[in-house]
MISERO-612282 format. One record per residue (C-alpha): chain; x, y, z. Coordinates in Angstrom, 1 decimal. Example, Ala and Ser with C-alpha at 12.3 -4.5 7.8 and 13.67 -1.06 7.14 Angstrom:
   cadena        x        y        z
        A     12.3     -4.5      7.8
        A     13.7     -1.1      7.1
END
This chain:
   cadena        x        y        z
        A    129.7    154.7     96.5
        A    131.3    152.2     98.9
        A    132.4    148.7     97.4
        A    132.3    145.5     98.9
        A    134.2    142.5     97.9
        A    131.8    139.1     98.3
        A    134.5    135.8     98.3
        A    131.9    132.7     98.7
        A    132.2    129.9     96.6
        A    128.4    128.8     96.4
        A    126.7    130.8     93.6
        A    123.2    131.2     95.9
        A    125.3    132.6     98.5
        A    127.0    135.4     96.4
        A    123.7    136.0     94.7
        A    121.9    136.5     97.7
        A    124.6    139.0     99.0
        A    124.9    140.7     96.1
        A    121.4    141.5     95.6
        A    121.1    142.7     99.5
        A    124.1    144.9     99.2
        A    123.4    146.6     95.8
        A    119.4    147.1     97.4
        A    121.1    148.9    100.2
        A    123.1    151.2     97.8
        A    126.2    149.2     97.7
        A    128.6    148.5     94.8
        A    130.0    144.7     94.8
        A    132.9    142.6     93.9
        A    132.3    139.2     93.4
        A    135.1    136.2     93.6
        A    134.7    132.4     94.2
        A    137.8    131.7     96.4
        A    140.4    133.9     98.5
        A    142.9    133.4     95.3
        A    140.5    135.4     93.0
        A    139.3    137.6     95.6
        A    143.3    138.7     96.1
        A    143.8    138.6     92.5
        A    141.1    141.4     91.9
        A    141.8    143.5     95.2
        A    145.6    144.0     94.0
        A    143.8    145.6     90.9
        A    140.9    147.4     92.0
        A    140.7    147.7     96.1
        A    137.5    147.2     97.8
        A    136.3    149.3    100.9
        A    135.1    145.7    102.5
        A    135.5    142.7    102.5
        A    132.9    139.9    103.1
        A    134.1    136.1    102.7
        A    133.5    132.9    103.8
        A    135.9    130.3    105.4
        A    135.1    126.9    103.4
        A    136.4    127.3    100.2
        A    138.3    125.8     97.4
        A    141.9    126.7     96.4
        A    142.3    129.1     98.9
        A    139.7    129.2    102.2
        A    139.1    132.3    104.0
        A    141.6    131.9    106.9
        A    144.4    131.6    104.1
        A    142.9    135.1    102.6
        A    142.2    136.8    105.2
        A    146.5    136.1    106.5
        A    147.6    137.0    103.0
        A    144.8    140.3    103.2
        A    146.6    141.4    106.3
        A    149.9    140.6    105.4
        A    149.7    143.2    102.4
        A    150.7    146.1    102.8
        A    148.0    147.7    100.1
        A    145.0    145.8    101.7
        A    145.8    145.4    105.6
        A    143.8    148.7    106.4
        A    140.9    147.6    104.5
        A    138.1    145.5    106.7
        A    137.5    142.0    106.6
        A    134.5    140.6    107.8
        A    134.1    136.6    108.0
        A    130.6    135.7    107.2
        A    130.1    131.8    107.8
        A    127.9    128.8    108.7
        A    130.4    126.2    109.2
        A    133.4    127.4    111.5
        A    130.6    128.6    114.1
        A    132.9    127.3    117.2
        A    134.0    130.3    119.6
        A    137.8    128.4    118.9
        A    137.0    129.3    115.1
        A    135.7    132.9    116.2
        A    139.0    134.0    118.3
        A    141.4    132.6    115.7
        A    139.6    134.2    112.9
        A    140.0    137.4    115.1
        A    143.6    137.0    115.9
        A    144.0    136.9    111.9
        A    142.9    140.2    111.8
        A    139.4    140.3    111.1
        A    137.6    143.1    112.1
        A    134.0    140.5    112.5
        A    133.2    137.2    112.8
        A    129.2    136.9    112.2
        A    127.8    133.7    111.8
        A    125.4    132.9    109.1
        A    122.5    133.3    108.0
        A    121.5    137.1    109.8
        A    118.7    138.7    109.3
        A    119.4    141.3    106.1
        A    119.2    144.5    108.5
        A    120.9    143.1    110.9
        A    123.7    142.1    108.4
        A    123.4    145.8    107.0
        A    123.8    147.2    110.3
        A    127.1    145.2    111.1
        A    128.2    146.2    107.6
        A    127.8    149.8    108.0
        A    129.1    150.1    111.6
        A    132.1    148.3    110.6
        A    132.8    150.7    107.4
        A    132.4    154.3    109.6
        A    135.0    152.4    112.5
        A    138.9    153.5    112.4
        A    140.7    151.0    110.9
        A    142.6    148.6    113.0
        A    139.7    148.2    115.8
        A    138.5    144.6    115.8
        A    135.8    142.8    118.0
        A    139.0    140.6    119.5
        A    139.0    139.7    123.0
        A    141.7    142.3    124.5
        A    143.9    138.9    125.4
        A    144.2    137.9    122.0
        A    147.3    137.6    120.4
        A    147.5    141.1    118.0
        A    149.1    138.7    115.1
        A    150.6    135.3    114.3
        A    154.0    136.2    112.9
        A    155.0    133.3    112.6
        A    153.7    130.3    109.9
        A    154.2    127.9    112.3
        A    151.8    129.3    114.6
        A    149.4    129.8    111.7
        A    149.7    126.6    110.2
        A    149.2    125.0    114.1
        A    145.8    127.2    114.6
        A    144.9    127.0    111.2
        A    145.0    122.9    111.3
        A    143.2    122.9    114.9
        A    140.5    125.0    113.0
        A    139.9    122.3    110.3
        A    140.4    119.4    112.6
        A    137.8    120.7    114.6
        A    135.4    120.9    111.8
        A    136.5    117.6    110.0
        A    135.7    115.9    113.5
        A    132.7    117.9    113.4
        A    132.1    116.8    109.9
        A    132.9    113.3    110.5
        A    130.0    113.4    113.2
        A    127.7    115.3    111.1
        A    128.5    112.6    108.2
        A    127.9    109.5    110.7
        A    124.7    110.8    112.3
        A    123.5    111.7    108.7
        A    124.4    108.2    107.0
        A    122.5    106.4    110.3
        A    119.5    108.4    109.1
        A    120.1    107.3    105.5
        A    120.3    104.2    106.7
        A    116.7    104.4    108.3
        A    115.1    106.2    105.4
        A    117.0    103.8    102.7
        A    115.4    100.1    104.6
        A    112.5    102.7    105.2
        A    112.3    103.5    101.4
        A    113.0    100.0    100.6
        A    110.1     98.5    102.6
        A    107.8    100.8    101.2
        A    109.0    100.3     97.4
        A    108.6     96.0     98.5
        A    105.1     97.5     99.8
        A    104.3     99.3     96.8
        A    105.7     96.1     94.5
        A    103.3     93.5     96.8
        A    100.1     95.8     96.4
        A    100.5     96.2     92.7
        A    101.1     92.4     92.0
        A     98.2     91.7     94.1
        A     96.3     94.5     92.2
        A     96.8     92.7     88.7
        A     96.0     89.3     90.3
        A     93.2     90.9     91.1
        A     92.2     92.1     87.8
        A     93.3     88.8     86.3
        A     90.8     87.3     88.6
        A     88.2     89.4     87.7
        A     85.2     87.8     85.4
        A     84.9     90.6     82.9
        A     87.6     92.0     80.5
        A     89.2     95.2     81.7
        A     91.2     97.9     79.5
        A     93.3    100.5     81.6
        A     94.7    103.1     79.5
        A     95.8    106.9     80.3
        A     94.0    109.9     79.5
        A     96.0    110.6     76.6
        A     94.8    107.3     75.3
        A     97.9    105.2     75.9
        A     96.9    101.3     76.9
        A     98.6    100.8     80.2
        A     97.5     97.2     81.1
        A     94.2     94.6     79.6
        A     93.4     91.9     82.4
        A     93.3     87.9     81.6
        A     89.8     88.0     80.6
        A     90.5     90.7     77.8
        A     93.0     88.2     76.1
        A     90.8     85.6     76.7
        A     87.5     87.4     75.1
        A     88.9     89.0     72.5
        A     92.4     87.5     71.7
        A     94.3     90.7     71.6
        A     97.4     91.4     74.1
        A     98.7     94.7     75.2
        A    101.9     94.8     73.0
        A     99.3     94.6     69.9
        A     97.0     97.6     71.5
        A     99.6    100.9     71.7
        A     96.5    103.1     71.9
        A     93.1    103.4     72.1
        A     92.7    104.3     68.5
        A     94.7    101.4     67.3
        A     91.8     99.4     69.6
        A     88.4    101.5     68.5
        A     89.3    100.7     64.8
        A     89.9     97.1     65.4
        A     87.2     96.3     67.7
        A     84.6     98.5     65.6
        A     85.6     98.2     61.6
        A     82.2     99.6     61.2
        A     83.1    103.6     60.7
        A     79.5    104.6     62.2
        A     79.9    102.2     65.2
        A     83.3    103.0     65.7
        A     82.4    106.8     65.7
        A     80.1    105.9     68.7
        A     82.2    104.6     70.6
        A     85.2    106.7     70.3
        A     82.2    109.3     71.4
        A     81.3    107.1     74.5
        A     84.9    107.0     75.2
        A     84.9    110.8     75.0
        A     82.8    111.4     77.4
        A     83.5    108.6     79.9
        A     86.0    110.9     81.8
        A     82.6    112.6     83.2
        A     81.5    109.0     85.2
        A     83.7    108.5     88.0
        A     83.0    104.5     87.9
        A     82.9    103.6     91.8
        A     81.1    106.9     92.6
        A     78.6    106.4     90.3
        A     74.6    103.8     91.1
        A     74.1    104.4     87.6
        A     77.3    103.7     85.3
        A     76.1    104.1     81.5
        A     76.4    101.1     78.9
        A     76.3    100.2     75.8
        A     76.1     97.2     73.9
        A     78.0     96.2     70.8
        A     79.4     93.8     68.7
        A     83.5     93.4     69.0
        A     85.7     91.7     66.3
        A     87.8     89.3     67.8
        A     91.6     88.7     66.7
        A     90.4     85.4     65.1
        A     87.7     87.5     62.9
        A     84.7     86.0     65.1
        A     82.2     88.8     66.6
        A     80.9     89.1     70.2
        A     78.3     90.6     71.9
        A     79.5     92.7     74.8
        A     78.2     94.9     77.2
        A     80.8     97.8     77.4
        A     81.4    100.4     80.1
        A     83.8    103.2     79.9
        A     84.7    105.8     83.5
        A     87.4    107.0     85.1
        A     89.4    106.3     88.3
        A     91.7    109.2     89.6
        A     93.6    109.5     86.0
        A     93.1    106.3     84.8
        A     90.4    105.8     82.1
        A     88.9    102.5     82.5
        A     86.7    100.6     80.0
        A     85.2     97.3     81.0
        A     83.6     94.4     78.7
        A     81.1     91.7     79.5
        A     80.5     89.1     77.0
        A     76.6     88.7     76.0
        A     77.3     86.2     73.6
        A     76.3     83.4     75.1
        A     73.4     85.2     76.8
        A     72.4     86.4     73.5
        A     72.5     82.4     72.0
        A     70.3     81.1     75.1
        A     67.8     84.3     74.3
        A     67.7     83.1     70.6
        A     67.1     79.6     72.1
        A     64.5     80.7     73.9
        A     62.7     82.6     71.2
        A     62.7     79.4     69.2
        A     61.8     77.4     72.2
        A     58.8     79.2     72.4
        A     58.1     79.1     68.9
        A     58.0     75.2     68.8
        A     55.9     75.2     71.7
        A     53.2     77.5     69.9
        A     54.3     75.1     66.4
        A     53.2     72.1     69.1
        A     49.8     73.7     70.1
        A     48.9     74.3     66.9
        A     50.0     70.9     65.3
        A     47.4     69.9     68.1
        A     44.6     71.6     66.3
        A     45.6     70.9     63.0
        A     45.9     67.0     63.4
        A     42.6     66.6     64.6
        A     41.6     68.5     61.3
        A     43.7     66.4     59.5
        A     42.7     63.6     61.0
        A     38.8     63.9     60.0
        A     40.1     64.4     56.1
        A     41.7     61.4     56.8
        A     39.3     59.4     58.1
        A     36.6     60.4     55.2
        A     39.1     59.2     52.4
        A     39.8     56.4     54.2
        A     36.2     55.5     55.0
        A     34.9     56.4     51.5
        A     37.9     54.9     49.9
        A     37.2     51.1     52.3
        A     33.6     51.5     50.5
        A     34.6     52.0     47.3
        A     37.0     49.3     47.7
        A     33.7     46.6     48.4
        A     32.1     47.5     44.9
        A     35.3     46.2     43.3
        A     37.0     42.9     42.1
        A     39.4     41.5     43.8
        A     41.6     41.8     41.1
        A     42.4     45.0     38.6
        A     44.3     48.5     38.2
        A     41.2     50.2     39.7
        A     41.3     47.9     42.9
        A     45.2     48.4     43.6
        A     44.8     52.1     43.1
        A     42.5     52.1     45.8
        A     44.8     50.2     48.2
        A     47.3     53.1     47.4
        A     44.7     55.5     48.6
        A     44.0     53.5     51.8
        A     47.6     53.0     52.5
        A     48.1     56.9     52.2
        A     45.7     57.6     54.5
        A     47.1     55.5     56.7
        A     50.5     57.1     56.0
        A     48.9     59.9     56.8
        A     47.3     59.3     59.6
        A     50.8     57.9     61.1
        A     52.7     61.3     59.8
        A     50.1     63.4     62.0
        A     50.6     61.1     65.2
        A     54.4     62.0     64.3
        A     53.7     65.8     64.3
        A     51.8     65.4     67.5
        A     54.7     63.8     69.1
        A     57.0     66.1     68.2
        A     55.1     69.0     69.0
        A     53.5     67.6     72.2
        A     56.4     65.5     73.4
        A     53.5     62.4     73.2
        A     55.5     59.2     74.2
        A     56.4     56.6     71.1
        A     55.2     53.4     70.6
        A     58.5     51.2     70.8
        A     58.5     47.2     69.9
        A     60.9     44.9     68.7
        A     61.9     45.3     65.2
        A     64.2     44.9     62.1
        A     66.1     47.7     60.9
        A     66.4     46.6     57.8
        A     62.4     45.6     57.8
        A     61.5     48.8     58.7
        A     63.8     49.8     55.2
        A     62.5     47.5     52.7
        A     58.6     47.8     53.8
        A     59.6     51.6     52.9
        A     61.5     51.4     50.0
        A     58.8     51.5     47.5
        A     57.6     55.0     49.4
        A     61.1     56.2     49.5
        A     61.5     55.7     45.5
        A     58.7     58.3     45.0
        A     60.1     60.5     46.8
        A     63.4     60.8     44.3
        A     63.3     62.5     40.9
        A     64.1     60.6     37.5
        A     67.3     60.1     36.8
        A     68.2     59.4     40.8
        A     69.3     56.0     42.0
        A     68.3     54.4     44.7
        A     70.2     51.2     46.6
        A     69.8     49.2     49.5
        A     72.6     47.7     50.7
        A     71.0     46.0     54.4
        A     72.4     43.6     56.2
        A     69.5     41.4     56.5
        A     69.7     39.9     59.5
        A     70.6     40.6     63.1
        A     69.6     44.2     63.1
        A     66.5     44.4     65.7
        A     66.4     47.5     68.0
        A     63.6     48.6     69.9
        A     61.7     51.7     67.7
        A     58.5     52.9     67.0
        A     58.3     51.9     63.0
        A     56.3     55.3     61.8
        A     59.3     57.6     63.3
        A     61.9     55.6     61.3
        A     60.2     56.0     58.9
        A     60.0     59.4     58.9
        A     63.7     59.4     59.7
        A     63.8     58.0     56.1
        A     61.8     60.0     54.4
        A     63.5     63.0     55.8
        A     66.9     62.1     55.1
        A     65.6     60.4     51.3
        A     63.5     63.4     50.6
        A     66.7     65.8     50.9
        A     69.6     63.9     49.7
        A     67.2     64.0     46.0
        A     66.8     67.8     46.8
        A     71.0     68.1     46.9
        A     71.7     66.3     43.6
        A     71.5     68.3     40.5
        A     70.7     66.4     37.2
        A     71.9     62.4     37.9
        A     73.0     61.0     41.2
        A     72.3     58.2     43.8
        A     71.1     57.1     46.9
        A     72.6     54.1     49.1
        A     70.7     53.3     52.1
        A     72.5     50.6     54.3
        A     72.6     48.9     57.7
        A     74.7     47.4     59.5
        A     75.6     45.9     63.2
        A     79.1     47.8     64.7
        A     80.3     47.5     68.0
        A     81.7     50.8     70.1
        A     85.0     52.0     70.2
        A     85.5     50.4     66.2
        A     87.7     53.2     64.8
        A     86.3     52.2     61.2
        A     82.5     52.5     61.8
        A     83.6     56.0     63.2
        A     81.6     55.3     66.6
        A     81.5     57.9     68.4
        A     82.6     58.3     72.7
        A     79.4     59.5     73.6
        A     77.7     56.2     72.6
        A     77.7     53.6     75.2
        A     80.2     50.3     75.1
        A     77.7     48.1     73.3
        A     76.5     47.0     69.9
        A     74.8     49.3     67.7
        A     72.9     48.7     64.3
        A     73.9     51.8     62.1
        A     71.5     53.4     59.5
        A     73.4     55.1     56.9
        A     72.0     57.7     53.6
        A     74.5     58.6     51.6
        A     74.3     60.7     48.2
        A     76.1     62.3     45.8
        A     74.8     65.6     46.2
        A     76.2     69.2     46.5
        A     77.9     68.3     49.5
        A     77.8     70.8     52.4
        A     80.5     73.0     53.9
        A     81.8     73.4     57.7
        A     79.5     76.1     58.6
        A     76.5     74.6     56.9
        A     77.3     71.3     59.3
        A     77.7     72.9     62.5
        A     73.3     74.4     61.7
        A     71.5     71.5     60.3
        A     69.6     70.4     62.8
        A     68.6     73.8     63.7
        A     65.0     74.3     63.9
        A     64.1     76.7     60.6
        A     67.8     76.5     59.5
        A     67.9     75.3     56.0
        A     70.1     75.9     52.7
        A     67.2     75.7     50.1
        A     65.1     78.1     48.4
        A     62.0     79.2     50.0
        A     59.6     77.7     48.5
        A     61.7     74.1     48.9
        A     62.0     73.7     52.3
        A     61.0     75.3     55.9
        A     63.9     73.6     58.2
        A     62.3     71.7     60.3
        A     62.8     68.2     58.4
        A     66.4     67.6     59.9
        A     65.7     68.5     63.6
        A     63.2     66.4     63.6
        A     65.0     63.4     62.5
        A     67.6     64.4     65.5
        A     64.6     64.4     67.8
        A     63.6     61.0     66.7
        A     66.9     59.6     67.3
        A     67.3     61.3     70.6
        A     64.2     59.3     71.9
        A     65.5     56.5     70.2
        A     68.7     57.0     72.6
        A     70.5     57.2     69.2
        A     73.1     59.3     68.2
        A     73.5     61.3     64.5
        A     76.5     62.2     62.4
        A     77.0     64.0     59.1
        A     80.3     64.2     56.7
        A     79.9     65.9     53.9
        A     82.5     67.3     51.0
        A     81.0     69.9     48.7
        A     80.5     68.8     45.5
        A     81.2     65.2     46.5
        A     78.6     64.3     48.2
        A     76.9     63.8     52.0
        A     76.4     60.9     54.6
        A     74.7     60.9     57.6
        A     75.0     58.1     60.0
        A     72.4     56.8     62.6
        A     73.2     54.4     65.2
        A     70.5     52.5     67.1
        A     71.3     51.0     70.5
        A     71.1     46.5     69.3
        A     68.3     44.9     71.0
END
């Protein structure tokens, strides 16, 4: 078996060689410079040798000098197998070395076989030199002058190589960089975009890792993207609820299945989403996938929810309206025959007497009556009121022997009015039933002993101690106040009172309607309302009446 010696300091190179040779029945040597490559001739001699120029420590012109200088090796061939001296300059010094080839890489594997093979059945001493070359360079002068022409050449050619290749860096470095500044523009204006956009977005990877939640999602829901690491971490705060939160990790599941701008018909579902400050929203929630991006989106149905609830109720006062209608014309002819029978009845008896007086309190409850159906009716039917000129604190004392019924033993009840100056323009029977209302549950709020202080006074706006409020315009008002010292009420309570059908009592105690009708009342009265209350303290509400 023949054996070549392969000197190339690149480990491709030698691999590649090695595994041609040994495929063509060849035994191999490998070194990575001409110092190793002598170093392991001297001990075992190759019948070939195949090296390249460029190389550390000692290049390929230096071994293949020292190869032919030896007196052991000189017979032995020496082919130069290279891609960088490739100059006909290079080839005829390489030749005057002593080379028996100078083949210039890369060759075609049978074509490199073929060289190899012819050059290892040739005599020894016959080289591919032209027959005007110089047989050897005796001297190291000589050498050293061809030798440094050889590298100058290729470090000029290298220099030109390293110019023309740093220009092109040049280009595809600004090039790069134009593209990256490209690239940075398009993705600010993408998140702009998105933190434009009117519903809450949620972009997260498909291993479930939160890449980036748009303006609207920290608005809706309070939560930013360093307190969301994952989309488990947001499924078990947005859903508490395990079987809801099951449900939507399933929806999420199979969301990679809608690609969302591909899709006319993108499932939903809606839910209810715990905010960061506890509070719940309705949302409409969608869940697909762009590219690898999974991509859930969130549009808040609370407030569409509220105005559906408010139009629920709207319709149910309407029907309440219609059918106060009805029933007040019923009422009505009760009325009428208690009052007539009760005017009769009246005739037969003296002026004077229990009996007589207890059938002006039957006449005058009819008339109350009759007044509290009109009310119903107006409130129902949006009837107009009949306004005149009046006394606030009239309109209190010719109701204060009514109102005292209307409290349970062991409940005080004061006036404290102002007497004087308090005229406003209102249709009496409304106050009134502003009164009763307001009477009627400050007794239901105390427990055991209590009172009730009904006052009135004349305030001007924009008085920080009468507690006038902005939205009442910059001119005297005559207040109505009812305070008790009831159970008081709590923040959430206040914000529902005048509700329609809200209330706080027990069935059979109330139906809810008492306190948005007194806000109705003072609405057409171009009045405006106000409650404090303290639980277990006590409540007041506070009514003030445009001054005549």
């Amino acid at each position: 078996m023949k054996y070549i010696l392969i000197v190339d300091d690149i480990q491709e190179n030698r691999y590649l060689l090695d595994a041609l040779l040994k495929g063509n029945g060849y035994g191999t040597i490998v070194a990575q410079d001409g110092a190793e490559a002598l170093e392991m001739a001297r001990r075992e001699q190759p019948d070939l040798v195949v090296s390249d120029i460029l190389m550390p420590v000692m290049d390929g012109y230096d071994l293949c000098r020292e190869w032919k200088r030896d007196p052991s090796l000189k017979e032995i061939p020496f082919i130069f197998y290279t891609a960088t001296y490739t100059e006909p300059e290079d080839c005829e010094f390489a030749l005057s070395l002593g080379a028996e080839r100078f083949v210039l890489k890369p060759q075609e594997p049978e074509k490199l076989i073929s060289i190899i093979t012819e050059v290892l059945q040739q005599p020894a001493g016959i080289t591919t030199r032209r027959d005007d070359a110089v047989d050897e360079l005796k001297t190291d002068d000589e050498y050293l002058r061809e030798h440094s022409k050889a590298l100058f050449r290729k470090l000029e050619k290298k220099m030109t190589d390293v110019q023309r290749l740093n220009r092109d860096l040049a280009v595809e470095i600004s090039e790069r960089k134009r593209l990256e500044e490209k690239v940075a523009e398009t993705e600010e204006r993408f998140y702009e975009i998105l933190d434009a956009a009117p519903m809450a977005m949620v972009f997260m990877d498909m291993d479930g890792g939160i890449l980036h939640v748009n303006k609207a999602f920290i608005r809706l829901f309070g939560y930013r993207l360093e307190e969301l690491p994952d989309v488990d971490t947001w499924l078990s705060i947005a859903y508490p609820d395990s079987p809801i939160r099951k449900s939507m990790e399933q929806f999420w599941e199979e969301a990679p299945n809608v690609e969302v701008f591909k899709s006319s018909n993108v499932p939903q579902v809606e839910a209810r989403v715990r905010c960061k400050n506890g509070s719940l929203k309705n949302v409409s929630v969608l869940e697909g996938l762009i590219n690898d991006t999974h991509l859930s989106m969130y549009c808040d149905l609370t407030e569409q929810s509220a105005l559906v609830s408010q139009l629920i109720q709207a319709q149910k006062m309407e029907a309440i309206g219609y059918f106060a209608g009805g029933l007040t014309h019923d009422f009505n002819n009760v009325l009428m025959t208690i009052s007539g029978y009760g005017e009769l009845l009246q005739e037969t008896l003296p002026s004077e007497g229990d009996s007589r007086e207890f059938v002006e309190e039957i006449i005058n409850a009819t008339g109350r009556g009759k007044r509290l159906a009109r009310r119903i009716c107006s409130f129902g039917r949006k009837q107009e009121i009949d306004e005149k000129p009046v006394g606030l604190d009239h309109i209190v004392m010719e109701a204060e022997d009514m109102l005292r019924r209307l409290v349970r033993k062991g409940i005080e009840l004061k006036t404290d009015l102002l007497s004087e100056d308090t005229m406003i323009m209102a249709d009496i029977n409304q106050i009134e039933q502003i009164l009763m209302n307001l009477v009627k549950n400050a007794s239901d709020a105390i427990e055991g002993e209590g009172a009730i202080a009904i006052g009135t006074q004349k305030v001007m706006a924009g008085d920080e101690e009468t507690g006038i409020r902005n939205a009442i315009a910059d001119r005297p008002q005559i207040l109505l106040t009812v305070t008790d010292t009831g159970c008081g009420m709590d923040d959430e309570t206040q914000k529902n009172i005048f509700e329609p059908f809200f209330t706080s009592k027990e069935k059979e105690r109330g139906t809810g309607l008492g306190l948005s009708v007194v806000r109705h009342i003072v609405k057409l009265h171009r009045g405006y309302i106000t409650v404090d209350s303290v639980p277990e303290k006590g409540t007041k509400f506070s009514i003030y009446f445009p001054a005549l």
